[in-house]
MOPAC internal coordinates of N, CA, C and O (Angstrom, degrees):
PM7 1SCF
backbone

  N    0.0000 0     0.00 0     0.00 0    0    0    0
  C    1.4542 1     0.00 0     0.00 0    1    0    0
  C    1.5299 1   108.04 1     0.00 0    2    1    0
  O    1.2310 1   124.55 1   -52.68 1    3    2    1
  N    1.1075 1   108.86 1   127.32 1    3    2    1
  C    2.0567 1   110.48 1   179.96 1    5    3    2
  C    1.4854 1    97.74 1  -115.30 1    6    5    3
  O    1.2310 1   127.91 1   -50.15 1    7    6    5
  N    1.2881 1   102.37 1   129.85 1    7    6    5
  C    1.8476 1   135.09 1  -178.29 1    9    7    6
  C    1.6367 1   100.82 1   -82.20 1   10    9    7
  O    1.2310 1   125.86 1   -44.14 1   11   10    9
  N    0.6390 1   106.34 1   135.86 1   11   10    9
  C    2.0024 1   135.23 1  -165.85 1   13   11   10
  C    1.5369 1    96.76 1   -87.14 1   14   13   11
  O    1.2310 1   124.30 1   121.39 1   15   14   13
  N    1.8939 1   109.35 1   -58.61 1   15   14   13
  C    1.3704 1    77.53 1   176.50 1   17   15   14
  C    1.6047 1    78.79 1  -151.93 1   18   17   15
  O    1.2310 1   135.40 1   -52.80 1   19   18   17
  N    1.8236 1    87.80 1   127.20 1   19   18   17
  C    1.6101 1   119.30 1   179.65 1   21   19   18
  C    1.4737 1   120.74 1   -53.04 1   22   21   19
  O    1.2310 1   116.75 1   154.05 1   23   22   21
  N    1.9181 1   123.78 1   -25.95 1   23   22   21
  C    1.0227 1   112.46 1   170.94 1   25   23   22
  C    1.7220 1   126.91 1   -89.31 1   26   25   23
  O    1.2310 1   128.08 1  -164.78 1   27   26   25
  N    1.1263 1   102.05 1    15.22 1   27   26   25
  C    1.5420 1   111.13 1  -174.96 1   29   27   26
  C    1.3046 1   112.73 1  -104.87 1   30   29   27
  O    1.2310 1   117.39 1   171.38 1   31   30   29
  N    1.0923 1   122.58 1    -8.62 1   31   30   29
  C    1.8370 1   124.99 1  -139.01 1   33   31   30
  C    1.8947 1    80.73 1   -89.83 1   34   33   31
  O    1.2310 1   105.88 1   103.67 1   35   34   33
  N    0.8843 1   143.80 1   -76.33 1   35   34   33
  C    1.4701 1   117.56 1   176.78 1   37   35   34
  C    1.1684 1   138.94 1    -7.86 1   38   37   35
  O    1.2310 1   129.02 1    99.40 1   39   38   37
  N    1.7199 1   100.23 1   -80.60 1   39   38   37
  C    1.7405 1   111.80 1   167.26 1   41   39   38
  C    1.9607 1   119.26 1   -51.24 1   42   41   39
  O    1.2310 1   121.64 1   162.85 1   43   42   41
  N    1.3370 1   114.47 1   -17.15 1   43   42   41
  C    1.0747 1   122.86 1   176.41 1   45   43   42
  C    1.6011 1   121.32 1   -89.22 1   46   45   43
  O    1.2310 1   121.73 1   164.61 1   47   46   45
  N    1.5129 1   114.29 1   -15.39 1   47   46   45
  C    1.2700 1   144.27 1  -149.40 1   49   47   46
  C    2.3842 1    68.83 1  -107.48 1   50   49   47
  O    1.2310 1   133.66 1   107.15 1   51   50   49
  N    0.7451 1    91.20 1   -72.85 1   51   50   49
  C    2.0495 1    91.13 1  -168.99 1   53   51   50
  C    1.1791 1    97.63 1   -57.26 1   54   53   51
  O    1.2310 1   102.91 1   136.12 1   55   54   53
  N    1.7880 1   148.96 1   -43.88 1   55   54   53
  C    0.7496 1   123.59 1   168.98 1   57   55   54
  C    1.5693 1   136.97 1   -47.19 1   58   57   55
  O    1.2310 1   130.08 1   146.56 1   59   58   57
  N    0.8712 1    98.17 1   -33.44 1   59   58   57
  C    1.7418 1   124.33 1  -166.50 1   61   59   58
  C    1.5497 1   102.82 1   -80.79 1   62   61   59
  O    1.2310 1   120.07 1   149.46 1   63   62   61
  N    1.4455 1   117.47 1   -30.54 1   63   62   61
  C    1.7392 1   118.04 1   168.37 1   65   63   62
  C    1.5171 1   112.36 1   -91.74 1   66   65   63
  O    1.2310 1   116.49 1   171.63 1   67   66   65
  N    0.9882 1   124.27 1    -8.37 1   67   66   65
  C    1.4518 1   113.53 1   172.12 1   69   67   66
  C    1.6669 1   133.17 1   -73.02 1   70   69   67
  O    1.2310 1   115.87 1   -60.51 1   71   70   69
  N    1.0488 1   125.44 1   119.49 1   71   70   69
  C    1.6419 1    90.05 1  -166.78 1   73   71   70
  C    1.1700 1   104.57 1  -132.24 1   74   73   71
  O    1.2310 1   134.67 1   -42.94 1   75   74   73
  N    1.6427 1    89.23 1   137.06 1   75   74   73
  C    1.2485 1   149.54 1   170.89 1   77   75   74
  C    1.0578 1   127.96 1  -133.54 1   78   77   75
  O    1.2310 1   122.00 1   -94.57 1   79   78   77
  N    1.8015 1   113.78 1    85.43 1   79   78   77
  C    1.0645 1   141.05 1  -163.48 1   81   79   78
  C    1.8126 1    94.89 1   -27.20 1   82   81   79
  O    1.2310 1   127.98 1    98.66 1   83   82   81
  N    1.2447 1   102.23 1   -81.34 1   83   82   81
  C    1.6093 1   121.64 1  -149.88 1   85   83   82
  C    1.9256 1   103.42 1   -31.25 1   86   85   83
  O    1.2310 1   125.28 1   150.52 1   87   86   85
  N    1.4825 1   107.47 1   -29.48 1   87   86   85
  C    1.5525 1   116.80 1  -166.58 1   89   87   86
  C    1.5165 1    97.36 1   -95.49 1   90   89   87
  O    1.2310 1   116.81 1   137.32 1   91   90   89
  N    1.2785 1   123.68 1   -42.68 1   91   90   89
  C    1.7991 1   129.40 1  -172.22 1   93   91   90
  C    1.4994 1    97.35 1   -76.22 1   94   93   91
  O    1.2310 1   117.10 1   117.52 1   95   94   93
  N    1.3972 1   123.13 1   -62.48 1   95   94   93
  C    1.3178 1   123.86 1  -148.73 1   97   95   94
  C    1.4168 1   117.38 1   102.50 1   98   97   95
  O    1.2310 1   117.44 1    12.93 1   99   98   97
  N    1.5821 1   122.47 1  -167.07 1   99   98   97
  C    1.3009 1   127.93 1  -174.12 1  101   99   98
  C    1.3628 1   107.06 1   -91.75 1  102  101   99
  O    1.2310 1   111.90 1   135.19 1  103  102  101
  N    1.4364 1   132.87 1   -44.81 1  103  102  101
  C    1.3425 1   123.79 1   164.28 1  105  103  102
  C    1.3699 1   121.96 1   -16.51 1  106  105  103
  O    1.2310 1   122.22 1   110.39 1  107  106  105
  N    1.6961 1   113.34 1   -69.61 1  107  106  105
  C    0.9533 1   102.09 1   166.30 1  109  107  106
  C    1.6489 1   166.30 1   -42.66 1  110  109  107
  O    1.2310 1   137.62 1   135.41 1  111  110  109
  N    1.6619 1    83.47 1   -44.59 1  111  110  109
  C    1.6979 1   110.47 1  -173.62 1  113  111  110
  C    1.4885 1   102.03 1   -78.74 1  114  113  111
  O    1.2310 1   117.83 1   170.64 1  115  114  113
  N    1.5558 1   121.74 1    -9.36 1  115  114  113
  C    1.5841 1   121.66 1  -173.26 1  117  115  114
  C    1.5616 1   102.28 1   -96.13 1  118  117  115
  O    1.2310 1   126.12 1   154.27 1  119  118  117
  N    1.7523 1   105.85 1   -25.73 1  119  118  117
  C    1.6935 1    94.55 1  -174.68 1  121  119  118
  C    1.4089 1   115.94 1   -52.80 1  122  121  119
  O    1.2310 1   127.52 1   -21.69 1  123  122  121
  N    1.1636 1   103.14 1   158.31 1  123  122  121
  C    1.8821 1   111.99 1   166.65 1  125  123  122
  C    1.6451 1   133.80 1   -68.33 1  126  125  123
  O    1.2310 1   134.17 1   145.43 1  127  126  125
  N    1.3449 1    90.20 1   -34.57 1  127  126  125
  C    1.6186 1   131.03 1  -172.38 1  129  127  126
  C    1.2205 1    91.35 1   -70.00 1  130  129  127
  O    1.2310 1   129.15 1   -53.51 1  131  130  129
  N    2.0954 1    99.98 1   126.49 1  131  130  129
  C    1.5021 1    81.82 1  -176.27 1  133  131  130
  C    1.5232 1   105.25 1  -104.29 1  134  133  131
  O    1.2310 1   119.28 1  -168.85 1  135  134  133
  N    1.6762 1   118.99 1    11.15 1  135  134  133
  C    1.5683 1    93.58 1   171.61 1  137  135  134
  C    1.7993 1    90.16 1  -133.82 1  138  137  135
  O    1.2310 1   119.14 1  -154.00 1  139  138  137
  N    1.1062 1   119.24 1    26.00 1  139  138  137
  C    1.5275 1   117.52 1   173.57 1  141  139  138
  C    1.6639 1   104.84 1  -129.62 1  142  141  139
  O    1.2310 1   124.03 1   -11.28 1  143  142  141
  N    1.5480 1   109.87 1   168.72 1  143  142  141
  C    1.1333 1   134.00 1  -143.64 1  145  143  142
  C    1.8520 1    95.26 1  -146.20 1  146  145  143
  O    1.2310 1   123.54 1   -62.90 1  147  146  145
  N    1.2565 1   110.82 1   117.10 1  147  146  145
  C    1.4658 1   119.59 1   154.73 1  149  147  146
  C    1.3544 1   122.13 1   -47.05 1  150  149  147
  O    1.2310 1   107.94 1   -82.31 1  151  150  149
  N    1.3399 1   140.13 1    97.69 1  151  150  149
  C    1.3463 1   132.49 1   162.02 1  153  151  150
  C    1.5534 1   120.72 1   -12.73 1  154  153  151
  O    1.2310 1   135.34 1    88.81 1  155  154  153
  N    1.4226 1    87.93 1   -91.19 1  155  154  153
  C    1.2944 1   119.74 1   175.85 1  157  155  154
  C    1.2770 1   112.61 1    -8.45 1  158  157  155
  O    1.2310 1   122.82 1   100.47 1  159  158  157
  N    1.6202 1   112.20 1   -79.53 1  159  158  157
  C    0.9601 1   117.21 1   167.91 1  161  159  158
  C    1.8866 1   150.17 1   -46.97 1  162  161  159
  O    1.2310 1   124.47 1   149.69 1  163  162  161
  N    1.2814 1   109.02 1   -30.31 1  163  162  161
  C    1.2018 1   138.02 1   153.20 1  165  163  162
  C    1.1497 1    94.36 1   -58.60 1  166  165  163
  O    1.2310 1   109.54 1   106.09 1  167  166  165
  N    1.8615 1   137.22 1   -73.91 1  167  166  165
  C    1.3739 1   110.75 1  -176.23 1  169  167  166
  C    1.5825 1   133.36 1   -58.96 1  170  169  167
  O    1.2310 1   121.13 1   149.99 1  171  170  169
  N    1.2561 1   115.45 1   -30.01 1  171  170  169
  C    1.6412 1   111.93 1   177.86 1  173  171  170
  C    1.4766 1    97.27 1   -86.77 1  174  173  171
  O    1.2310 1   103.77 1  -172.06 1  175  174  173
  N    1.5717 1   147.49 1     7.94 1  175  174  173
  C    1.3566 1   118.88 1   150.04 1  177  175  174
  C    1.4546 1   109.05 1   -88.83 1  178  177  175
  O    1.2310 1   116.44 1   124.01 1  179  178  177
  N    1.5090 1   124.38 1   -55.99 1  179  178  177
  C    1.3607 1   109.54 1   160.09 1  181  179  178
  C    2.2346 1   131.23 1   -20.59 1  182  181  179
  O    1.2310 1   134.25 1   140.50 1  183  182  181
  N    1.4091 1    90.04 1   -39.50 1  183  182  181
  C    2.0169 1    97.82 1  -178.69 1  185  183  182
  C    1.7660 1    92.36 1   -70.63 1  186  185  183
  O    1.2310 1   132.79 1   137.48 1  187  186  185
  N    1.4981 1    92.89 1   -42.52 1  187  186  185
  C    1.8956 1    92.95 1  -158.59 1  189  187  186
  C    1.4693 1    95.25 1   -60.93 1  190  189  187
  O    1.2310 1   111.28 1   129.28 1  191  190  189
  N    1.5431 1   134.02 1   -50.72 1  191  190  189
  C    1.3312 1   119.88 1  -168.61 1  193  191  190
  C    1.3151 1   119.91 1  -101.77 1  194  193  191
  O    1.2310 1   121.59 1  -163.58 1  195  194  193
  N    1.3835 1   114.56 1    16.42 1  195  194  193
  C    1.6899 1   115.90 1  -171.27 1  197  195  194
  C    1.8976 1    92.71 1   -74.45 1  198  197  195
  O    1.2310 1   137.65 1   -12.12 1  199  198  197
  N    1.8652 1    83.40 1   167.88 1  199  198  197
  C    1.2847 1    88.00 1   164.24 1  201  199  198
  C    1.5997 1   131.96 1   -78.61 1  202  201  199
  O    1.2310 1   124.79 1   -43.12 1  203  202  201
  N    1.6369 1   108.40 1   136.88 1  203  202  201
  C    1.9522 1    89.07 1  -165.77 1  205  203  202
  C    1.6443 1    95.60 1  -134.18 1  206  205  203
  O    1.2310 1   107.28 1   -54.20 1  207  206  205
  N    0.7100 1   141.31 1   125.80 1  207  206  205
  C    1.4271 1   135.29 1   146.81 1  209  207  206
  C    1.3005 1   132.63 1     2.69 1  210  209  207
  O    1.2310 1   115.65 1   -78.96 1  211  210  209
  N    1.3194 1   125.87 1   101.04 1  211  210  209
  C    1.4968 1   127.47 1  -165.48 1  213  211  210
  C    1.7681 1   102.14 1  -121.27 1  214  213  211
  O    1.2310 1   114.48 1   -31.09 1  215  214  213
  N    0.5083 1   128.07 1   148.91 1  215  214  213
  C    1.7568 1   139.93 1   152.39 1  217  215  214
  C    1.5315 1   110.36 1   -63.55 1  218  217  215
  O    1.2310 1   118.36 1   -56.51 1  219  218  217
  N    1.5168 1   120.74 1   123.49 1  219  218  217
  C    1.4325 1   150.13 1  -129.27 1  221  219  218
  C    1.5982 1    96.94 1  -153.35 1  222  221  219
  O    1.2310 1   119.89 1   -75.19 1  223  222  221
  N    1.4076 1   117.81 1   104.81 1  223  222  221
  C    1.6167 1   111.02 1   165.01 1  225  223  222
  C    1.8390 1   102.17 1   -92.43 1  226  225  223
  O    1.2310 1   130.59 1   -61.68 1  227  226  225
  N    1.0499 1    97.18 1   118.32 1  227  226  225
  C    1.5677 1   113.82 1  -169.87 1  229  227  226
  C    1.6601 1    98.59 1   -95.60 1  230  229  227
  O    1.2310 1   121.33 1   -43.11 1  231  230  229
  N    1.5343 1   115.07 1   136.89 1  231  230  229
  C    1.6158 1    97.70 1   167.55 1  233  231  230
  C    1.7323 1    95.16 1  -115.56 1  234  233  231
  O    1.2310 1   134.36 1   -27.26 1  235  234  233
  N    1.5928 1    89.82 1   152.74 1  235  234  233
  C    1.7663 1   102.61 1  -161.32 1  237  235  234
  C    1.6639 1    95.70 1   -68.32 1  238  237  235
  O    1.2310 1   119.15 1   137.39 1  239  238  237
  N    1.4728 1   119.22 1   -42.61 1  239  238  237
  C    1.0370 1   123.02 1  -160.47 1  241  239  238
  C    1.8489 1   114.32 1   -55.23 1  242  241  239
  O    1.2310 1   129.65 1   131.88 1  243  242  241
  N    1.2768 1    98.99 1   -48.12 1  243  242  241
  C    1.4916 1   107.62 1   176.32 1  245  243  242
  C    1.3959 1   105.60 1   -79.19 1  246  245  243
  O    1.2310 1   109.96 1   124.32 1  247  246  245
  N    1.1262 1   136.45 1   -55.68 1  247  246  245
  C    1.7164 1   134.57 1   153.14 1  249  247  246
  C    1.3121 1   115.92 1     3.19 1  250  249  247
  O    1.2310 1   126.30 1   122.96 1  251  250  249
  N    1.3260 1   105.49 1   -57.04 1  251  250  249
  C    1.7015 1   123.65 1  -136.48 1  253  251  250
  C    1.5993 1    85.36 1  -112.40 1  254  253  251
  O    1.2310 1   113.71 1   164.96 1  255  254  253
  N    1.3918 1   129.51 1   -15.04 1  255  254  253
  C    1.4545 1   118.70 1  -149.77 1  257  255  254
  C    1.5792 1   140.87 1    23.81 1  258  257  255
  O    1.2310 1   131.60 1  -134.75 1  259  258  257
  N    1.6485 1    95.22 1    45.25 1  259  258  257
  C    1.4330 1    97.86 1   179.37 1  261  259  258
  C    1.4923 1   106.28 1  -112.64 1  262  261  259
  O    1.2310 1   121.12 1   -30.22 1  263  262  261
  N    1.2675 1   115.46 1   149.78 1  263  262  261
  C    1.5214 1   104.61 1   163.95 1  265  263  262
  C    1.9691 1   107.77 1  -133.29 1  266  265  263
  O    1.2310 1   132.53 1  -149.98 1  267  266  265
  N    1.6116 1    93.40 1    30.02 1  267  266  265
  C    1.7329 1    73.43 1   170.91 1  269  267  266
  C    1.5935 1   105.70 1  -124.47 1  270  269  267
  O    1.2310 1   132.65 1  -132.95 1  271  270  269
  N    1.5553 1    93.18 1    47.05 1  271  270  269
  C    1.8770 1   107.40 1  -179.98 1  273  271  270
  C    1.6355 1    89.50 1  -145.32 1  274  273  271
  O    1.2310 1   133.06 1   -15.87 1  275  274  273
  N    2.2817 1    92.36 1   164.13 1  275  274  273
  C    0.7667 1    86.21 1  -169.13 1  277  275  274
  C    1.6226 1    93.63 1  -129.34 1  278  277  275
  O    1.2310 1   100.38 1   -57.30 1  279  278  277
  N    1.6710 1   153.16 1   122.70 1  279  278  277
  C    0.9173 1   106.07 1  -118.29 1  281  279  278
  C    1.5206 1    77.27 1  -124.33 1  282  281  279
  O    1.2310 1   108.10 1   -18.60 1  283  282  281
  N    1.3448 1   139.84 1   161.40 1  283  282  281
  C    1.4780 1   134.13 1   175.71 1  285  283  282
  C    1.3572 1   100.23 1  -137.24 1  286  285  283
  O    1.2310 1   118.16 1   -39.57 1  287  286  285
  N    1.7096 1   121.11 1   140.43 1  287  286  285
  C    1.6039 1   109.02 1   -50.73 1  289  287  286
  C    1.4114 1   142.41 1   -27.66 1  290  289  287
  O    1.2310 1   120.51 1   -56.32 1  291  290  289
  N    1.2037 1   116.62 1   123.68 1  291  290  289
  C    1.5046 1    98.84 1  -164.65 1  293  291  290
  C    1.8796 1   121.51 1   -76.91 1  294  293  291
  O    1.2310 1   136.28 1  -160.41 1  295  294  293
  N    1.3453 1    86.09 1    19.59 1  295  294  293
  C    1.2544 1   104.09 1  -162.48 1  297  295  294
  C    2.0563 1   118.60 1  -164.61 1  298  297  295
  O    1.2310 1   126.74 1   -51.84 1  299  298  297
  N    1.6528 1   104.63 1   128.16 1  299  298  297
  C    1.5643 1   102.55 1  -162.73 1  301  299  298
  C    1.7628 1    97.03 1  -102.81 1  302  301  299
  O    1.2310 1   125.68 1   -18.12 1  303  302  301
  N    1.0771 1   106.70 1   161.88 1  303  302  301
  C    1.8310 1   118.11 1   151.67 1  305  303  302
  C    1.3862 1    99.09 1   -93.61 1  306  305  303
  O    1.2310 1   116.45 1   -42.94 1  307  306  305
  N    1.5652 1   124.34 1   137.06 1  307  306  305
  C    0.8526 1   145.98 1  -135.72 1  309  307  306
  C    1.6720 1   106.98 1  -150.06 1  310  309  307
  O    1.2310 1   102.34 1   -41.72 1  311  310  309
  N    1.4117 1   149.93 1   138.28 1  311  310  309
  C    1.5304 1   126.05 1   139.42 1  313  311  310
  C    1.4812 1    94.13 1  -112.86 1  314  313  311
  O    1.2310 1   142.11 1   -39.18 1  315  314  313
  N    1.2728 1    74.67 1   140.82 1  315  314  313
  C    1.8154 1   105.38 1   172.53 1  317  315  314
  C    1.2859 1   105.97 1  -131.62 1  318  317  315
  O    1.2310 1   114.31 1    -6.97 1  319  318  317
  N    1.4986 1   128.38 1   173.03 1  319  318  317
  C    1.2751 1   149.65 1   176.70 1  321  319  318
  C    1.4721 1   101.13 1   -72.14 1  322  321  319
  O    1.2310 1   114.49 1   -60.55 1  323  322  321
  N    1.5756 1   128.05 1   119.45 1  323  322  321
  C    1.3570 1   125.03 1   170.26 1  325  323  322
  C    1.4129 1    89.46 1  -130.07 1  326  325  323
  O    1.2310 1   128.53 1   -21.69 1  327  326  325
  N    1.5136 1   101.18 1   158.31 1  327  326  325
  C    1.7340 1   136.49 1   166.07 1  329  327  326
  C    1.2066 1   104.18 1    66.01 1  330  329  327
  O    1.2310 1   119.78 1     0.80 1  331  330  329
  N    1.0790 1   118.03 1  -179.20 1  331  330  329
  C    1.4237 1   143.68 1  -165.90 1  333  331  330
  C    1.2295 1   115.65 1   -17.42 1  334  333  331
  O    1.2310 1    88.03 1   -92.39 1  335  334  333
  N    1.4593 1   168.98 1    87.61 1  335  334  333
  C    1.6638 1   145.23 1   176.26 1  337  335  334
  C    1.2466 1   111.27 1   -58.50 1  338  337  335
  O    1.2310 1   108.81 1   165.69 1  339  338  337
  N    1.2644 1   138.54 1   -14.31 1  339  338  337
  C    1.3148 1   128.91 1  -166.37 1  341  339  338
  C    1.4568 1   126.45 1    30.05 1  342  341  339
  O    1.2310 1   121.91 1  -129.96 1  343  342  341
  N    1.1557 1   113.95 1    50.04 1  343  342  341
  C    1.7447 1   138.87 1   176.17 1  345  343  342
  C    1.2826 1   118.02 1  -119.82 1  346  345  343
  O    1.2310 1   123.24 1  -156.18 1  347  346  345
  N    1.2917 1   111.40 1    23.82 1  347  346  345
  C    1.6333 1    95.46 1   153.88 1  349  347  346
  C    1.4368 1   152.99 1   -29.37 1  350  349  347
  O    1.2310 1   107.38 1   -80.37 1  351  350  349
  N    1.1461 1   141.13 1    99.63 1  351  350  349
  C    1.2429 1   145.79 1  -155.84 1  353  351  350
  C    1.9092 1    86.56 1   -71.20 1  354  353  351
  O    1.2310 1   137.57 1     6.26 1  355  354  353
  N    1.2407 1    83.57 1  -173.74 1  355  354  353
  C    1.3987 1   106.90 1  -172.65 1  357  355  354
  C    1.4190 1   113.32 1   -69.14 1  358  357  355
  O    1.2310 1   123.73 1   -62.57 1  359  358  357
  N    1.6304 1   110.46 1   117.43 1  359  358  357
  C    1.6554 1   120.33 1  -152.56 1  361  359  358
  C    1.6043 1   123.08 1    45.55 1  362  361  359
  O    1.2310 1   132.63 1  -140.23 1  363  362  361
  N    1.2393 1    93.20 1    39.77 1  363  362  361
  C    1.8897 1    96.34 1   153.20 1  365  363  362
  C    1.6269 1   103.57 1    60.82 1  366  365  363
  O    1.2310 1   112.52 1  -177.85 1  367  366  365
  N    1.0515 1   131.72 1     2.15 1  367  366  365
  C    1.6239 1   125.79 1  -169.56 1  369  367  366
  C    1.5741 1   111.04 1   -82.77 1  370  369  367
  O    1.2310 1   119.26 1   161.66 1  371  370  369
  N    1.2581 1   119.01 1   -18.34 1  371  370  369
  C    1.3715 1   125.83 1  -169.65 1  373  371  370
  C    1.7696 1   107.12 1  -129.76 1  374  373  371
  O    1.2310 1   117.08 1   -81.76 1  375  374  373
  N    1.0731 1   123.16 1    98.24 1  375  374  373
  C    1.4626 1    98.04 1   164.89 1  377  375  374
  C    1.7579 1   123.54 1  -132.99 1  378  377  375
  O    1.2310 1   105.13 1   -68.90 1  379  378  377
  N    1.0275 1   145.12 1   111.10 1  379  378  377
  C    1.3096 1   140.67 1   178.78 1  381  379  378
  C    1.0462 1   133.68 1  -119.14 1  382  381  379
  O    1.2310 1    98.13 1    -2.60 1  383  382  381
  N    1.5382 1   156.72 1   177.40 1  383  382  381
  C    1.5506 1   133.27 1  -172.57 1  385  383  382
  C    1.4513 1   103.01 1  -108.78 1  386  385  383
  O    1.2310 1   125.46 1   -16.98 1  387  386  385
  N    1.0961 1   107.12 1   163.02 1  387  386  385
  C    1.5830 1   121.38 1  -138.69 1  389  387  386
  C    1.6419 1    91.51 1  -150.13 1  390  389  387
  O    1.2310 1   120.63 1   -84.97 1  391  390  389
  N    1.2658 1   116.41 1    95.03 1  391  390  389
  C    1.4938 1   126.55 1  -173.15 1  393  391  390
  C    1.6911 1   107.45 1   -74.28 1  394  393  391
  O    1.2310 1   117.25 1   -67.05 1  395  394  393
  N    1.4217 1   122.84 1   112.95 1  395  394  393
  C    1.4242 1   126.63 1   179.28 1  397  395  394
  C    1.6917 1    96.76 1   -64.54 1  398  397  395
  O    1.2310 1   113.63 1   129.10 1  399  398  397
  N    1.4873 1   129.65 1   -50.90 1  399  398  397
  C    1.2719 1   129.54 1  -135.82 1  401  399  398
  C    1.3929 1    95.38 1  -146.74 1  402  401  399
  O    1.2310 1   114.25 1   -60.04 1  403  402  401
  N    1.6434 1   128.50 1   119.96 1  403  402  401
  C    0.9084 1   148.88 1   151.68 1  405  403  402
  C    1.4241 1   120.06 1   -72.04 1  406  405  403
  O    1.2310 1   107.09 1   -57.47 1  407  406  405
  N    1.3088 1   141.65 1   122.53 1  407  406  405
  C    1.4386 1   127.89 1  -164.31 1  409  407  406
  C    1.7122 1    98.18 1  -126.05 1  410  409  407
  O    1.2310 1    77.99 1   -20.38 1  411  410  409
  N    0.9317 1   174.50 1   159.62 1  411  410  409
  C    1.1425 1   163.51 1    63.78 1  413  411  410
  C    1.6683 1   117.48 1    -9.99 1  414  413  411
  O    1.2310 1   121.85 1   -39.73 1  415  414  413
  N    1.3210 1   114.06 1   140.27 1  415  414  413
  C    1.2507 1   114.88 1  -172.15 1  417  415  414
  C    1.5455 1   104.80 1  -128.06 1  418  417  415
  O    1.2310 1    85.95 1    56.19 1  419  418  417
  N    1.0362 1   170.59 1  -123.81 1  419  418  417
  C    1.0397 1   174.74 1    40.47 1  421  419  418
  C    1.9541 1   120.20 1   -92.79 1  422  421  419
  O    1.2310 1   126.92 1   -46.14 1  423  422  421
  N    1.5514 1   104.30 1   133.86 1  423  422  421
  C    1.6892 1    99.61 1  -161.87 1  425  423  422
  C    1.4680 1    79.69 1  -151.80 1  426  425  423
  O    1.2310 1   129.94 1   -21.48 1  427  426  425
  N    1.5099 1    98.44 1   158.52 1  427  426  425
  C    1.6098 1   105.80 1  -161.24 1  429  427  426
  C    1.8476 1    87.12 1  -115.16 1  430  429  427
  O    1.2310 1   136.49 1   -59.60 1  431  430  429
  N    1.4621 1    85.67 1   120.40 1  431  430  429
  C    1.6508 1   112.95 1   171.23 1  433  431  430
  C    1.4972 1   120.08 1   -95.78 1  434  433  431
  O    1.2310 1   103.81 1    -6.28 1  435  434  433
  N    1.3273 1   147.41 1   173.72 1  435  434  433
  C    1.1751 1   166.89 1  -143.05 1  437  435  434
  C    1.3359 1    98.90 1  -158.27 1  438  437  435
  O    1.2310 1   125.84 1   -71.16 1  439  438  437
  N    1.2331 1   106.39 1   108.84 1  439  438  437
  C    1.9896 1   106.10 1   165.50 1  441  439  438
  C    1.6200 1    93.43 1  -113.15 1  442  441  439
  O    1.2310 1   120.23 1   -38.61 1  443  442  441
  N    1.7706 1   117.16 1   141.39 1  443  442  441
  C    0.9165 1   136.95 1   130.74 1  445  443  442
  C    1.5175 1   126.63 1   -92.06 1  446  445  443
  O    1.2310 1   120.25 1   -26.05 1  447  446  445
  N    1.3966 1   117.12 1   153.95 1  447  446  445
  C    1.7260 1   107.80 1  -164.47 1  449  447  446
  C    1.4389 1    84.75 1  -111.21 1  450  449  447
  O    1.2310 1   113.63 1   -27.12 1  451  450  449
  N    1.4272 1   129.65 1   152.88 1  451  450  449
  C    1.4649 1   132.08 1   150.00 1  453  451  450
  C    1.8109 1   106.20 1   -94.59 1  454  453  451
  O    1.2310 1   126.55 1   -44.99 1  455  454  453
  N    1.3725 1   105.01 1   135.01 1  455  454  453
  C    1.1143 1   116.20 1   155.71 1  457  455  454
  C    1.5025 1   145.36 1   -90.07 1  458  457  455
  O    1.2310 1   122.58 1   -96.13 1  459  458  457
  N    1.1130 1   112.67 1    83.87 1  459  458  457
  C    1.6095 1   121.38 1  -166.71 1  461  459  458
  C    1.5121 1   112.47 1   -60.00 1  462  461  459
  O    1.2310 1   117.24 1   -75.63 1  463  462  461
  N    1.3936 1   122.86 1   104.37 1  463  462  461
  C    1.6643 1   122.82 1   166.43 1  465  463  462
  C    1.7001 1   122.56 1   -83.73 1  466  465  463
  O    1.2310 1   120.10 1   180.00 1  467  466  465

């Protein structure tokens, strides 16, 4: 396992034994061990709630914020980041998803224009 950042791994090491369900999870609060922590387990709840790529029906119109087109399909399948990120910053107070990989896609659309009189 390689540490991200080498001067923390202590204070992060006490965070990580204290428990408080809401920040550990259930892995934890079920172990037996009273000052250790199952890997394992910590890793398949972290996989189960990380953020993963889901398929996203996106509509172009709200996407695009136009409404004086008309767009065919009016609407894409998409993956985006769904559920949990499991990126908590330091003590759980902040957490949001944090896109590794931007991909560009390009798909050939149909614009009709409306003409407003």
């Amino acid at each position: 396992m390689k540490y991200l950042e080498p001067e923390r791994w202590q204070l992060d090491m006490e965070e990580l034994y204290k428990p408080t369900w809401h920040i550990l999870g259930k892995s934890f609060i079920h172990n037996k061990k009273a000052r250790g922590a199952d890997l394992n387990l910590l890793r398949e709840e972290v996989r189960l709630y990380s953020c993963t790529p889901r398929n996203f029906s996106v509509s172009l119109r709200e996407e695009l914020k136009r409404t004086d087109a008309i767009f065919w399909p009016s609407c894409l399948l998409v993956k985006r980041c769904g559920g949990n990120c499991a990126c908590c910053s330091h003590r759980c107070y902040d957490c949001q998803c944090v896109p590794a990989r931007v991909t560009k896609k390009y798909h050939e659309v149909h614009v009709g224009f409306i003409i407003k009189q």
